[in-house]
C-alpha positions as CSV (number, residue, x, y, z in Angstrom):
1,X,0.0,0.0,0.0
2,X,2.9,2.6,0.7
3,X,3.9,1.7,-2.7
4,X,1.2,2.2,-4.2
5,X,0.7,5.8,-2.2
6,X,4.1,6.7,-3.4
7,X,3.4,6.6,-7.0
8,X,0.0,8.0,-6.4
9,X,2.2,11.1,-4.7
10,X,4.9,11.1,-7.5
11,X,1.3,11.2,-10.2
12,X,0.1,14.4,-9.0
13,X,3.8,16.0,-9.0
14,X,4.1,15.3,-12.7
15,X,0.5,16.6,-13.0
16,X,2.3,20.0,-12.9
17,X,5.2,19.6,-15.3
18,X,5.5,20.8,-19.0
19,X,5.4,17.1,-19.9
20,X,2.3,16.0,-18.1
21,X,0.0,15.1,-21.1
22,X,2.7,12.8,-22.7
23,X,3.0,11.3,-19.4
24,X,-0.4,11.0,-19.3
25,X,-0.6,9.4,-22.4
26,X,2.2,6.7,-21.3
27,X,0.3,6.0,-18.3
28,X,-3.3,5.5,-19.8
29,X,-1.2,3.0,-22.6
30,X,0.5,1.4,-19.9
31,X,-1.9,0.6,-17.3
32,X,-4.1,-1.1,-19.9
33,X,-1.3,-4.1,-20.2
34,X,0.9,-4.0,-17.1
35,X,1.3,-0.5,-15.0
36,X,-0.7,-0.3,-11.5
37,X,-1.7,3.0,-11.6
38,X,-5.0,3.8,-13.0
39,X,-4.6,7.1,-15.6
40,X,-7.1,8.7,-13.2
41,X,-5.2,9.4,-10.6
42,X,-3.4,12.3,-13.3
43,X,-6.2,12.8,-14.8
44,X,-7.8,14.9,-11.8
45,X,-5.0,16.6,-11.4
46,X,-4.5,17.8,-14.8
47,X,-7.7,19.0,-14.8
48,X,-7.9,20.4,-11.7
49,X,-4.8,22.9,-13.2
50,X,-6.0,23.2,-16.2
51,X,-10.5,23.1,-16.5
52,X,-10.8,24.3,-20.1
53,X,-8.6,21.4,-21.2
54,X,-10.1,18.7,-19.0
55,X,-11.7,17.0,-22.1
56,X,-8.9,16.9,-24.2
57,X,-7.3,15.1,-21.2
58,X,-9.9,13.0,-21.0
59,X,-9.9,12.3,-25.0
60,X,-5.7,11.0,-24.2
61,X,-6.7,8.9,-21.4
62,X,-9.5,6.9,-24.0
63,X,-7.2,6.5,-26.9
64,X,-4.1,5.6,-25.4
65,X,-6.4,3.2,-22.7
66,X,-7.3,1.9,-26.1
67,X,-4.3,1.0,-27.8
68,X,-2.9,-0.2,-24.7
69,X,-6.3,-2.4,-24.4
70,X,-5.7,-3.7,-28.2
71,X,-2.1,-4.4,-27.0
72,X,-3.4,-6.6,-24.0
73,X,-5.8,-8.5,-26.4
74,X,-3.3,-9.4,-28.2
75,X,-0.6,-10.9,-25.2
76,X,-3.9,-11.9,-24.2
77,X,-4.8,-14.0,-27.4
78,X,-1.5,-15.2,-28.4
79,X,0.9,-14.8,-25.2
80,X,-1.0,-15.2,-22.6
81,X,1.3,-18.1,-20.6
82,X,4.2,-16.1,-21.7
83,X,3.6,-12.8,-20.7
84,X,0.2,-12.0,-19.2
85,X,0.0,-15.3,-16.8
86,X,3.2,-13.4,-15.2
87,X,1.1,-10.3,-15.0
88,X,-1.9,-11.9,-13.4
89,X,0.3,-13.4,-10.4
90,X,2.5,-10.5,-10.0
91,X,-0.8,-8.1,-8.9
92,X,-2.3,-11.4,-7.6
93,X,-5.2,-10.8,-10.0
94,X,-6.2,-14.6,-9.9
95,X,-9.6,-14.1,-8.3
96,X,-10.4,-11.0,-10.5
97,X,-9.4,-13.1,-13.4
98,X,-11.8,-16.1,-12.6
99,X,-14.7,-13.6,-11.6
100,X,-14.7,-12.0,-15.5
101,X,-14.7,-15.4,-16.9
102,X,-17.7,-15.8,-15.7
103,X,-19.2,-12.4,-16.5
104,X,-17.7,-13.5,-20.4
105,X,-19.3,-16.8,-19.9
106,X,-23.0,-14.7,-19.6
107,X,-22.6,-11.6,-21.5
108,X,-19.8,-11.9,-24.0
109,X,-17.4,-9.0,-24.4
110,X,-19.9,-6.7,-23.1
111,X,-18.6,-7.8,-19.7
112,X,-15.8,-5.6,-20.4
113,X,-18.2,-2.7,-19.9
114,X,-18.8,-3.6,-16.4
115,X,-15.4,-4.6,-15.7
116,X,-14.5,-1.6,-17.0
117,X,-16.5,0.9,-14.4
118,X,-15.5,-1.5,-11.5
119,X,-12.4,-1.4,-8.7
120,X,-10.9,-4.2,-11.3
121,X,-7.6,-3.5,-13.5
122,X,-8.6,-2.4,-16.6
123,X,-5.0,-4.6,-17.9
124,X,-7.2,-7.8,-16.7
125,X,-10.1,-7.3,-18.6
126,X,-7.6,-6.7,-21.7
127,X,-5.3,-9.9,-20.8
128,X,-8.6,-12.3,-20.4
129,X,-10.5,-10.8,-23.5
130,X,-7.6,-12.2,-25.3
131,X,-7.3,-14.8,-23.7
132,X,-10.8,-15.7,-24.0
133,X,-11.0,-15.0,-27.6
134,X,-13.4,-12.5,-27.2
135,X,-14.6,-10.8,-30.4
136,X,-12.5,-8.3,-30.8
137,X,-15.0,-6.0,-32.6
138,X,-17.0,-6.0,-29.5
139,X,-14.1,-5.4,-27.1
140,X,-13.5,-2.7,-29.0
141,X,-16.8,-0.5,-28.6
142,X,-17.4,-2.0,-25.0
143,X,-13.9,-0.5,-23.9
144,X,-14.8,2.7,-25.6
145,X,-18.2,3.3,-24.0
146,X,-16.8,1.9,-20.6
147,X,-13.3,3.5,-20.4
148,X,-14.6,6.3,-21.8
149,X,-17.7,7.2,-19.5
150,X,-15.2,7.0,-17.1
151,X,-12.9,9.3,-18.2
152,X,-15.2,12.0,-19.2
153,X,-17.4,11.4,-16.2
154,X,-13.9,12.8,-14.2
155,X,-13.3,15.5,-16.6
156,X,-16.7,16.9,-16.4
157,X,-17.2,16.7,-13.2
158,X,-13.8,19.0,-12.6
159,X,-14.6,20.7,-15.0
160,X,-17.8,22.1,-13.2
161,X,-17.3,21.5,-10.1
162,X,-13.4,22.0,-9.6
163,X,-12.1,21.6,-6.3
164,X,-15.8,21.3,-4.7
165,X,-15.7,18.1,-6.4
166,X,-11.7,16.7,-6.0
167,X,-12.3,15.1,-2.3
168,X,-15.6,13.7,-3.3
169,X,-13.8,11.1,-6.1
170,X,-10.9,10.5,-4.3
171,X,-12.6,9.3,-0.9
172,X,-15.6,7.7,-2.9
173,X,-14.7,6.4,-6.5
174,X,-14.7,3.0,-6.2
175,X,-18.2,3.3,-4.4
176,X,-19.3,6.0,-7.2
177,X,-17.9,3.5,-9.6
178,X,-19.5,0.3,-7.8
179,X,-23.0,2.0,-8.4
180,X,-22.8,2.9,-11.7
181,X,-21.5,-0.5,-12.6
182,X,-24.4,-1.6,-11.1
183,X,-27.0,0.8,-13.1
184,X,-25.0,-0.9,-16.2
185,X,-25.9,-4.6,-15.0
186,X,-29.6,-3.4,-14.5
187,X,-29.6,-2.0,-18.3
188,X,-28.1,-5.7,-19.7
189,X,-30.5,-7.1,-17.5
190,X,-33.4,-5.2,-19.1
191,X,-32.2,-5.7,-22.3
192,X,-31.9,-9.6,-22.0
193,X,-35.8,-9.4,-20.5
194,X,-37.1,-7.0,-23.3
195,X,-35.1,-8.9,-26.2
């Protein structure tokens, strides 16, 4: 955990530096395959400093999520013993990783949506769609609508709200996140009952 609070210290230092966005950028890719700190934790400070540009922060942290996602498909898919078996045990992600394969085992890739507003690693949904052999087409616009409702949920709400707003996400996001990732299970639900 002090790790983990040092990086999260060392995130909003950079947050203030000329080369924040391409850091930004790095970490978003990063944390999609292998890096433990979610992009977020930059994010908010980005935008904090810098409201008019909180969407265009928020647009980095989608695309480079995204390529770093299509890069864990793919260790996923074709490396998965190699490389992202390594990855799961190092994070001790076993549990996390037998909980989506049952979430793939009932909704497909669209599981990805609601693993992607949850407390778990965005890098383990990437490994296991892979690994799964999940269509890629759907990973695709489930990570997009997932990863980025989440991103632009922060940025908007900074963006309004500033600092009012800062202590509210940090004390509460998994909870915040929990619900809406609930509200998300309710709308598959109600689409499997209406089909």
């Amino acid at each position: 955990m002090k790790f983990m609070q040092s990086w999260i210290e060392k995130m909003w230092r950079i947050s203030d530096t000329k080369g924040a966005h391409r850091v930004l950028a790095l970490v978003a890719f990063s944390e999609s395959i292998f890096f433990p700190i979610p992009p977020d934790v930059l994010l908010m400070p980005m935008c904090l400093g810098n409201r008019e540009k909180s969407f265009r922060y928020a647009l980095t942290c989608l695309i480079f999520s995204l390529l770093g996602g299509v890069v864990g498909y793919f260790v996923g898919y074709y490396f998965m013993q190699v490389i992202g078996e390594p990855i799961v045990r190092f994070y001790g992600f076993q549990d996390q990783v037998q909980q989506i394969a049952l979430w793939y085992e009932k909704y497909n890739a669209w599981a990805v949506a609601v693993a992607g507003l949850t407390p778990i690693p965005y890098k383990v949904c990437t490994l296991t769609a892979g690994m799964f052999k999940i269509d890629f087409t759907t990973f695709i616009i489930a990570s997009t609508l997932a990863r980025g409702f989440r991103f632009f949920c922060i940025a908007t709400l900074l963006y309004f709200f500033g600092e009012k707003v800062r202590d509210f996400i940090e004390r509460r996001f998994n909870i915040v996140v929990t619900a809406l990732m609930v509200l998300v299970v309710l709308g598959f639900v109600a689409i499997k009952f209406f089909k």
